[in-house]
C-alpha positions as CSV (number, residue, x, y, z in Angstrom):
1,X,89.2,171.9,-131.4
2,X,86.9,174.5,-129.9
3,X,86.1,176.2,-133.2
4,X,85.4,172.5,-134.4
5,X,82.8,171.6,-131.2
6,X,81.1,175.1,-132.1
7,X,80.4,174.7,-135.5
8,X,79.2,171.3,-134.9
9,X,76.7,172.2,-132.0
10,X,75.6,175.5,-134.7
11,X,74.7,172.6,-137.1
12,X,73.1,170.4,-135.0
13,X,71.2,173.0,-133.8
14,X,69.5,173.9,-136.5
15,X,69.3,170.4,-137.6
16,X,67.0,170.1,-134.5
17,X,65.0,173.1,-135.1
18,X,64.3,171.9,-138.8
19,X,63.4,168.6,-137.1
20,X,61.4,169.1,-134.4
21,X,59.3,172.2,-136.8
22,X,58.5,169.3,-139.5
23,X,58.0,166.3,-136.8
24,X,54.5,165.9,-137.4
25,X,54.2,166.3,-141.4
26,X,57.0,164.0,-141.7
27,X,55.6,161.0,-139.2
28,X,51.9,161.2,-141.0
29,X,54.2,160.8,-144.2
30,X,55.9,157.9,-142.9
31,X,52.6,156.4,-141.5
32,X,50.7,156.8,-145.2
33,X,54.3,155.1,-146.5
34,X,54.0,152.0,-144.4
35,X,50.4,151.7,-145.1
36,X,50.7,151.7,-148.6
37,X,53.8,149.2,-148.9
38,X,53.6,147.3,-146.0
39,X,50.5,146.6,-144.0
40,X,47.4,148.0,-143.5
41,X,46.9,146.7,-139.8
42,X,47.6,150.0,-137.4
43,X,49.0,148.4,-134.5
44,X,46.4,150.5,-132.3
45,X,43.8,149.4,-134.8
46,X,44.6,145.9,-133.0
47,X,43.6,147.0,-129.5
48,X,40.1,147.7,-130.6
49,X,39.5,144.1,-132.8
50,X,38.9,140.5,-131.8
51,X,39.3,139.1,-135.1
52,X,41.1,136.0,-135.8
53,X,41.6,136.2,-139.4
54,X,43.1,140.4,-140.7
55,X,43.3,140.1,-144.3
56,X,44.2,142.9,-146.2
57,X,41.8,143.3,-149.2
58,X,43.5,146.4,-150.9
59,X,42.1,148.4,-153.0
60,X,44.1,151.7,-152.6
61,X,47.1,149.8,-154.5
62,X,45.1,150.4,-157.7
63,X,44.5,153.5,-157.1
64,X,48.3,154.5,-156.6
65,X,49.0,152.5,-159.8
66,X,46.9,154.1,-162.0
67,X,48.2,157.6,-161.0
68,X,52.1,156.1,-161.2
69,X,51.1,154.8,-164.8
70,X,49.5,158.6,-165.8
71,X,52.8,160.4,-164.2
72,X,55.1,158.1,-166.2
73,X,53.1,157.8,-169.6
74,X,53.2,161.8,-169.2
75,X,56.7,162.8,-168.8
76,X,57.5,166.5,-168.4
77,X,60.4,167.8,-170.1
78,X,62.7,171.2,-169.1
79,X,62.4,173.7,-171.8
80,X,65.9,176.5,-171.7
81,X,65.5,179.5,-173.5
82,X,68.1,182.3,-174.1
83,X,67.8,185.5,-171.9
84,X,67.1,188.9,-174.2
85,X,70.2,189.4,-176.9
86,X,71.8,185.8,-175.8
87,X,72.4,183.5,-178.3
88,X,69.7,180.9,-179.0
89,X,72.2,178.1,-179.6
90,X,73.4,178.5,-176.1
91,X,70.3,177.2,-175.0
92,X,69.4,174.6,-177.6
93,X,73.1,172.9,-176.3
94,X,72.1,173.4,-172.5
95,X,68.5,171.8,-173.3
96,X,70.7,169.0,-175.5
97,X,73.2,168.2,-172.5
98,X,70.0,168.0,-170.2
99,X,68.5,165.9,-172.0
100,X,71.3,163.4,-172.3
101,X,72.2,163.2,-169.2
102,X,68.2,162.5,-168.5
103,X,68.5,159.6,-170.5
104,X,71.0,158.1,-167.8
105,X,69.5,155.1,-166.2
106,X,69.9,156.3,-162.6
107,X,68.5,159.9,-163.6
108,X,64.7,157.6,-165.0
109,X,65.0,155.9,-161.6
110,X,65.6,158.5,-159.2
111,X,62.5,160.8,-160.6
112,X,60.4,157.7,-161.0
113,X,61.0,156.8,-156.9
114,X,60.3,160.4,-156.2
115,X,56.9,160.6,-158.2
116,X,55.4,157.4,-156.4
117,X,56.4,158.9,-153.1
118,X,54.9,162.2,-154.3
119,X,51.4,160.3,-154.9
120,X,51.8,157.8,-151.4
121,X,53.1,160.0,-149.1
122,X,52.8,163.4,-150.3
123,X,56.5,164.4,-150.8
124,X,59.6,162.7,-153.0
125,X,62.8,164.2,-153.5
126,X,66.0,163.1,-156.1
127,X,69.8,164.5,-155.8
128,X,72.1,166.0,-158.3
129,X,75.8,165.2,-158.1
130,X,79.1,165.4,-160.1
131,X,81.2,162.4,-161.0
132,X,84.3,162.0,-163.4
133,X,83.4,161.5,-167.1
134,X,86.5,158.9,-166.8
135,X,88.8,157.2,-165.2
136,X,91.7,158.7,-167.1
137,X,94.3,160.4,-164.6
138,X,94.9,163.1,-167.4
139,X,91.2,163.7,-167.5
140,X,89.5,166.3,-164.5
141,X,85.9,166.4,-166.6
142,X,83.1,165.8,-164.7
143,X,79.1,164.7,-165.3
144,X,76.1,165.6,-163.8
145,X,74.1,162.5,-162.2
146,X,71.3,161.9,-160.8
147,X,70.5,160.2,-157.5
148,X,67.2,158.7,-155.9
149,X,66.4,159.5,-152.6
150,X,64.4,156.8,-150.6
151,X,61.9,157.9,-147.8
152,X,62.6,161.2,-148.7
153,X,60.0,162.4,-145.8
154,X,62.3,161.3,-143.2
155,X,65.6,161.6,-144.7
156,X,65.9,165.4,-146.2
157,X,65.1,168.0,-143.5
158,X,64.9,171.2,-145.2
159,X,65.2,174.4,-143.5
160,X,62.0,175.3,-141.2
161,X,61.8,179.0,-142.5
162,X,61.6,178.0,-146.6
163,X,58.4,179.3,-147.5
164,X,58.5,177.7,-151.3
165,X,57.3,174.6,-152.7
166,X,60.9,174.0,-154.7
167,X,62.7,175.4,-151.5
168,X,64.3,177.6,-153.6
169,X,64.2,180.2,-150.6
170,X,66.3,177.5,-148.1
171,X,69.4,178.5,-146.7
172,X,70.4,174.6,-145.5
173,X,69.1,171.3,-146.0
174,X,70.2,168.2,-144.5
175,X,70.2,164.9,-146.2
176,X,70.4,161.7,-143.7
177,X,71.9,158.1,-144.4
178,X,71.1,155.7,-142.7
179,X,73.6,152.5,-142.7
180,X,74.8,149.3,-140.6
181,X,78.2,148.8,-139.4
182,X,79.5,147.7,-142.4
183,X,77.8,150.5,-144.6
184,X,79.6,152.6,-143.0
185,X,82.9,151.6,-143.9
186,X,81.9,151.6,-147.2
187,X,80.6,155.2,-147.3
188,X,84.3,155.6,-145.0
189,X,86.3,154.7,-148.5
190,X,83.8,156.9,-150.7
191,X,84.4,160.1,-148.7
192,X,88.1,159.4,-147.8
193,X,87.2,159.0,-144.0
194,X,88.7,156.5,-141.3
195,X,86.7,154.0,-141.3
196,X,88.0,152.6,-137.7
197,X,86.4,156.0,-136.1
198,X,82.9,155.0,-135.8
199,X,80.5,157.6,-134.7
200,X,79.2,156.7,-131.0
201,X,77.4,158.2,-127.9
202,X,80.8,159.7,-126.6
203,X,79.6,162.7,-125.2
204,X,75.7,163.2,-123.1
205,X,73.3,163.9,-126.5
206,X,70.8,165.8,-125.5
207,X,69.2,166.2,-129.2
208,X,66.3,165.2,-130.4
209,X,66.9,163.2,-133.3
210,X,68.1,159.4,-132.3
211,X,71.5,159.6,-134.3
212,X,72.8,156.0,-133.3
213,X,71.2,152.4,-132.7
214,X,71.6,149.1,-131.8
215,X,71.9,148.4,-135.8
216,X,72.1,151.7,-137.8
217,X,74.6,154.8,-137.7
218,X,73.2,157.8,-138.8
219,X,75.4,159.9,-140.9
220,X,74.4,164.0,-142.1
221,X,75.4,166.0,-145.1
222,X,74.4,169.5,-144.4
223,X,74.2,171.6,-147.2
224,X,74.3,175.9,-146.5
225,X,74.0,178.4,-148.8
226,X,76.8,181.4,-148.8
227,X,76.1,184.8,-150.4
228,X,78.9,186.9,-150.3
229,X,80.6,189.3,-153.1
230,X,83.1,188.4,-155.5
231,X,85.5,189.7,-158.2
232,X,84.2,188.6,-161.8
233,X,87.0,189.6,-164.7
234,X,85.2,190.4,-168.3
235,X,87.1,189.2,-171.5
236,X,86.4,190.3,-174.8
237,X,86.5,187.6,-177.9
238,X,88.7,188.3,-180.2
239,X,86.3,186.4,-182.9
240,X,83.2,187.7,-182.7
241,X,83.4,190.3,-180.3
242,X,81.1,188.5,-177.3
243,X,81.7,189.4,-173.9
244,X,82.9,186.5,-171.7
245,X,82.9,186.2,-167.9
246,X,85.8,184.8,-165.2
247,X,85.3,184.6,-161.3
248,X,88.7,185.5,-159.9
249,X,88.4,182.2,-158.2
250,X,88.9,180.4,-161.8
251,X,90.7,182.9,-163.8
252,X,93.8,181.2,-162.8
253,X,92.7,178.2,-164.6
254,X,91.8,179.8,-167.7
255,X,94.6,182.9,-167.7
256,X,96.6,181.1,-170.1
257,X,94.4,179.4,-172.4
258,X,92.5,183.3,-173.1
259,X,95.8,184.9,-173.5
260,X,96.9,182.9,-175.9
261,X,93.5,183.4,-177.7
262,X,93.9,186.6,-177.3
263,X,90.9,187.5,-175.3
264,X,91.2,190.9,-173.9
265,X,90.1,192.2,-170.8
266,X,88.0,194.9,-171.1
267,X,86.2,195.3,-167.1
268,X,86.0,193.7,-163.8
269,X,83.0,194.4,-161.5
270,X,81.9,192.9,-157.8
271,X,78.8,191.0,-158.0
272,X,77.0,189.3,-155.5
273,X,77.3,185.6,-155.8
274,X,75.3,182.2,-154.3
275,X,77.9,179.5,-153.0
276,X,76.9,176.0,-151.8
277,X,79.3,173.9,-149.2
278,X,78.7,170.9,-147.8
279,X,79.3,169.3,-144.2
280,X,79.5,165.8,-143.5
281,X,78.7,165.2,-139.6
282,X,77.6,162.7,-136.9
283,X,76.4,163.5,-133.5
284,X,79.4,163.9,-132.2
285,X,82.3,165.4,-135.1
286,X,82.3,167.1,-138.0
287,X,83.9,164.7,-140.3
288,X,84.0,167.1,-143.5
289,X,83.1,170.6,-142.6
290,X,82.2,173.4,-145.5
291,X,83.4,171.8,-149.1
292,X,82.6,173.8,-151.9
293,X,80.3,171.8,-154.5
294,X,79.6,172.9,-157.8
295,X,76.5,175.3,-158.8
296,X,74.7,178.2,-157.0
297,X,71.8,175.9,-155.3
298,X,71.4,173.1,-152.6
299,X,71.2,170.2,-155.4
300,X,68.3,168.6,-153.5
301,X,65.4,168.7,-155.7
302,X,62.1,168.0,-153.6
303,X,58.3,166.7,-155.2
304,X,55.3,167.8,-153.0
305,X,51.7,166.0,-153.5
306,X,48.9,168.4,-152.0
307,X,51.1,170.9,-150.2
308,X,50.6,173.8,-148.0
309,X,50.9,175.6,-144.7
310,X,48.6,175.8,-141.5
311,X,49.4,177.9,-138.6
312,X,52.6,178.5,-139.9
313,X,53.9,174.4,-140.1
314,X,54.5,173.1,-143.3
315,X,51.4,170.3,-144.2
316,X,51.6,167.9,-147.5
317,X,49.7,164.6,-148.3
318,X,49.3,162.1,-151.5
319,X,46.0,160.0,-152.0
320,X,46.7,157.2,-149.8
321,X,45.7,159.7,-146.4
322,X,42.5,159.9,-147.5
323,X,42.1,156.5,-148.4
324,X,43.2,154.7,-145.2
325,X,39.7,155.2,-143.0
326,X,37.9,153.6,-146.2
327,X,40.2,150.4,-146.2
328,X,40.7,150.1,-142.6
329,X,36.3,149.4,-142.8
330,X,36.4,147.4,-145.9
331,X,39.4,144.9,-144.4
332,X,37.9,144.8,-141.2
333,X,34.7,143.7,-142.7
334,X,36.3,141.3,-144.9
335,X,37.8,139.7,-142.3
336,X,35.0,139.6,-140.0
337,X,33.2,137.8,-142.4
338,X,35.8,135.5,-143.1
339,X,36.0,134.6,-139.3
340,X,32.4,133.9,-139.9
341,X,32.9,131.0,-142.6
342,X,36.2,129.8,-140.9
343,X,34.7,128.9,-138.0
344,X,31.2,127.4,-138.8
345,X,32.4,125.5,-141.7
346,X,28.6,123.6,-141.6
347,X,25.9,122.7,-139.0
348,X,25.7,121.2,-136.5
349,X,23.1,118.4,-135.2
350,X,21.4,118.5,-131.3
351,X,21.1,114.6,-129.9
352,X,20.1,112.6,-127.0
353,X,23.0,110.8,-125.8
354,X,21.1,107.8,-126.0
355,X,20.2,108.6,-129.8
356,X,23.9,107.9,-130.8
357,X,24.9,105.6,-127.9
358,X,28.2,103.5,-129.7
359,X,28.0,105.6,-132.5
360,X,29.5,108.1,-131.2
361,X,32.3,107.7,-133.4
362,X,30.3,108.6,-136.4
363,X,29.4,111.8,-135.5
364,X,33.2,113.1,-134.0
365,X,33.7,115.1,-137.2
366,X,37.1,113.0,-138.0
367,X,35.5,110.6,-141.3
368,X,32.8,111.2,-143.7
369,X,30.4,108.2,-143.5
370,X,28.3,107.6,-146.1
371,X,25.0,106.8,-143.7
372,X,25.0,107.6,-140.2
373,X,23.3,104.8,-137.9
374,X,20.8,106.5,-135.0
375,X,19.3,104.1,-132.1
376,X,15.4,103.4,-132.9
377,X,14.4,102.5,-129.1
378,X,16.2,103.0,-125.7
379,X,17.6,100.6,-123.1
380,X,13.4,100.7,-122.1
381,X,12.5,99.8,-125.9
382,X,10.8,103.1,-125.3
383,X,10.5,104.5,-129.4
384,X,13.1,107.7,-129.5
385,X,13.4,110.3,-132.6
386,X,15.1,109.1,-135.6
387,X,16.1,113.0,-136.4
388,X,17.9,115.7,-134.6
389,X,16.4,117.4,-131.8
390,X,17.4,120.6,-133.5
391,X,20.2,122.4,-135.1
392,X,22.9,124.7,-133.9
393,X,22.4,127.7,-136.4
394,X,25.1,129.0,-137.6
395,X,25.9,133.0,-137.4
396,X,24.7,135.2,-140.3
397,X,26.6,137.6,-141.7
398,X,24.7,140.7,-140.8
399,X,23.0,142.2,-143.4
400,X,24.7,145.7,-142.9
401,X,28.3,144.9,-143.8
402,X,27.4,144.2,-147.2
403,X,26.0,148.2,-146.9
404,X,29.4,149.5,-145.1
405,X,31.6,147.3,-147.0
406,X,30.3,148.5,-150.6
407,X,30.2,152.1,-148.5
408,X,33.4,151.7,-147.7
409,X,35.1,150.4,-151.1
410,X,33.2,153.4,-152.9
411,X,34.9,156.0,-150.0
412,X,38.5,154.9,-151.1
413,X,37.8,154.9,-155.2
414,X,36.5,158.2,-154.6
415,X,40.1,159.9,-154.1
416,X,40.7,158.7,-157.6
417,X,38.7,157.8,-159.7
418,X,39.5,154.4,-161.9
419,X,37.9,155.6,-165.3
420,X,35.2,153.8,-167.1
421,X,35.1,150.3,-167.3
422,X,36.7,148.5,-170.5
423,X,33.9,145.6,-170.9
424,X,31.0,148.5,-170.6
425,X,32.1,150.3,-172.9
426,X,33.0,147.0,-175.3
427,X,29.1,146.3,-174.0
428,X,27.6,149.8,-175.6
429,X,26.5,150.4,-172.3
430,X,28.5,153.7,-172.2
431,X,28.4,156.3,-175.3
432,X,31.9,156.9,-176.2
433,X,31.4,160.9,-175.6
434,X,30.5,160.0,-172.2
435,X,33.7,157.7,-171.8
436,X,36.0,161.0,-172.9
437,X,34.0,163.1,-170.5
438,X,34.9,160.5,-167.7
439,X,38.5,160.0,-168.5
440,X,39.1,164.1,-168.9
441,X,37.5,164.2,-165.3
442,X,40.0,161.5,-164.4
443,X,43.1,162.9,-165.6
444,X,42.5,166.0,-163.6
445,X,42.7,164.4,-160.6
446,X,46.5,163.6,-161.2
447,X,46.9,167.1,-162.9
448,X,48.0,168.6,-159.1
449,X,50.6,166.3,-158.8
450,X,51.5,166.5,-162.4
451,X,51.7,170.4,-161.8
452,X,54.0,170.3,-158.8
453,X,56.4,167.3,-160.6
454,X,56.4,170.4,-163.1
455,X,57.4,173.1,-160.6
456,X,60.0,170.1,-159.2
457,X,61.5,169.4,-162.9
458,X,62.2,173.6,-163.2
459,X,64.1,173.5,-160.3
460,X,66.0,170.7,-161.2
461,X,66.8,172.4,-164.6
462,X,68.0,175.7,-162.6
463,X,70.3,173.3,-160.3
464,X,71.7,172.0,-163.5
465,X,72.3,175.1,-164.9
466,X,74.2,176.4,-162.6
467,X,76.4,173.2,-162.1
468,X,77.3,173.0,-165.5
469,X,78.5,177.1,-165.3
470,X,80.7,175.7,-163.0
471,X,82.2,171.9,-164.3
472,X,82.0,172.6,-167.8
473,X,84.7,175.5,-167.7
474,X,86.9,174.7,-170.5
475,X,86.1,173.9,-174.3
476,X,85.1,169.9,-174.5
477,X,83.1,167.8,-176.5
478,X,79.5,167.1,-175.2
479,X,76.4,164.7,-176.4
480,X,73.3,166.2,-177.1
481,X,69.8,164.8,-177.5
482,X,67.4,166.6,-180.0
């Protein structure tokens, strides 16, 4: 029991440390998120307007579509080629099972979810997991699947000291779910867990992430890398004389099957070896501590927009951040001037009372009369206008918004560029050289993000790599994709 309440305090521990290091990345993340789903009115933005009417006159939505649309039209595709003297077949049968498994529905959706959260908030992330090729009880293969990853910026904490964009370099990641009451005993019945044991506030929690709600349980898988030396056995092939390799882990598996072969063993050597396990926890148990999963790497694979480091804190953004000063003006204009026309719908007439004394009725706004009847003389048969004394004037719209609104519609298209315009160039008012020029200058603009979905797509090949070393461990039949 005590070795159980230290490991989980050495988890959460770092869990905090990762947290708390990545707090302020992570929450501008989320903030550019929101903006670019949900709404576009800051909630301190409200303190500081009067306005009636807050429209939302968006013109950043375009500009995350058109870079989605380039990302998607442009897919990249994982390239494996044999090491010096390997065979090249080996590889064109890795690339073919890659592919294939690419092709899986869930795979298309997981990297598509990534890429637009790449582009909105500046970081996206997809997971790689095994699952059984069948249901068969005779059968123990297993396939590699994909699996998207929403709000990635607030639900994979990596660890605070990786120093590389793929996070190649971490040593743990964490990966949180958020679920109701009865998600949870759903995700009880995938992971074999009792259900009736609910994670709670049982004990003081002094940590600094807010692991249960009213509404939503908070559940961690903690991935850890383990190097440690191991035995590997060398076989020789009877056939053609290749050299084969066996961890003394899973030699016991395969002992018989290369005996009978009549594979011989011709070395053994330590070598250093890469493990993954994984940890399920809550605040306050360790529900599944250290599982070994398949592969060498933490099979998180994470997308980064514009990415970097200042004074030592990880810092990444997508195109919305820039955008959001831009369409905060132009929707606060736009609604200003809306308020404008909503409430002076037309003007309004200055009278004597006595002008309009018992037809008052005419003038309360409630019918449209096709004449109005005014009083010629008053109760003196003294002569009295038969206008209005005047007019209340209506507001104007000042003549500067129409400056800061097209000022500020121009700041937001600036972070990307549309391209040229299909009806001027249909109108001959653009040369067709110039239109390339244009559209090359545009498709730079996505080529940083296409670059690091690049660096993200070669670390998802090097996960899967390694996890089919480890599944695919006796002869099968496989489907490739040329």
């Amino acid at each position: 029991m005590a070795d159980n309440e230290n490991r989980l305090e050495s988890i959460l521990s770092r869990f905090d440390a990762d947290w708390t290091a990545s707090d302020e990345a992570r929450r501008e993340a989320k903030n550019d998120l929101f903006f670019s789903r949900v709404s576009q009115w800051d909630d301190w933005l409200s303190q500081y307007t009067t306005l009636q009417y807050r429209g939302q006159f968006d013109v950043v939505r375009p500009v995350v579509r058109k870079l989605v649309s380039e990302m998607r039209q442009n897919p990249i595709d994982v390239l494996y080629r044999p090491k010096d003297g390997a065979s090249p077949d080996a590889a064109d049968v890795l690339m073919g099972m890659y592919r294939t498994d690419m092709r899986h529905n869930t795979a298309k959706i997981a990297v598509n979810i990534a890429v637009r959260e790449q582009i909105e908030a500046g970081v996206g992330a997809w997971r790689l997991v095994t699952d059984y090729e069948d249901q068969s009880p005779t059968s123990n293969n297993q396939v590699i699947r994909r699996e998207p990853i929403h709000s990635a910026c607030s639900h994979v904490i990596w660890d605070s000291n990786s120093k590389l964009m793929d996070k190649s370099d971490a040593r743990h990641c964490t990966v949180i779910h958020s679920m109701s009451q009865n998600g949870w005993d759903d995700f009880a019945e995938k992971y074999d867990l009792d259900a009736d044991n609910i994670p709670s506030f049982q004990n003081p929690n002094d940590w600094v992430f807010p692991w249960l709600t009213q509404d939503t349980i908070q559940i961690a898988e903690f991935y850890e890398v383990v190097e440690k030396k191991e035995t590997a056995f060398i076989y020789q092939d009877p056939v053609t004389g290749e050299p084969v390799s066996y961890f003394k882990r899973d030699i016991k598996d395969v002992i018989d099957d290369l005996a009978d072969s009549g594979f011989i063993k011709i070395a053994e050597r330590q070598i250093k070896r890469r493990r993954v396990y994984k940890s399920i926890i809550t605040c306050t148990a360790v529900l599944k501590d250290k599982q070994l999963i398949a592969g060498e790497h933490i099979p998180i694979v994470p997308v980064f927009g514009e990415w970097g480091f200042v004074e030592d804190k990880e810092v990444y953004e997508g195109v919305v951040r820039l955008t959001k000063d831009g369409q905060r003006l132009r929707n606060m204009i736009m609604s200003f001037n809306a308020d404008i026309v909503a409430r002076t719908p037309k003007k309004k007439p200055f009278f004597w009372p006595e002008q309009i004394a018992g037809f008052e009725h005419m003038y309360d706004g409630n019918d449209d009369y096709p004449y109005y009847l005014l009083n010629r003389t008053d109760e003196n048969n003294g002569e009295m206008p038969t206008q209005p004394l005047a007019y209340y004037e209506n507001p104007e719209v000042p003549q500067a918004n129409a400056y800061m609104l097209e000022a500020a519609t121009a700041a937001v298209k600036e972070v990307a560029t549309l391209g040229v315009d299909a009806e001027a160039v249909n109108g001959g008012q653009v040369a067709y050289d110039t239109v390339n020029q244009l559209n090359m200058r545009a498709d730079l603009e996505t080529y940083v993000f296409q670059d690091n979905l690049a660096t993200a797509m070669r670390r998802d090949g090097e996960i899967y790599q390694s996890i089919v070393n480890d599944i695919y461990d006796v002869p099968r039949n496989v489907t490739i994709t040329l």
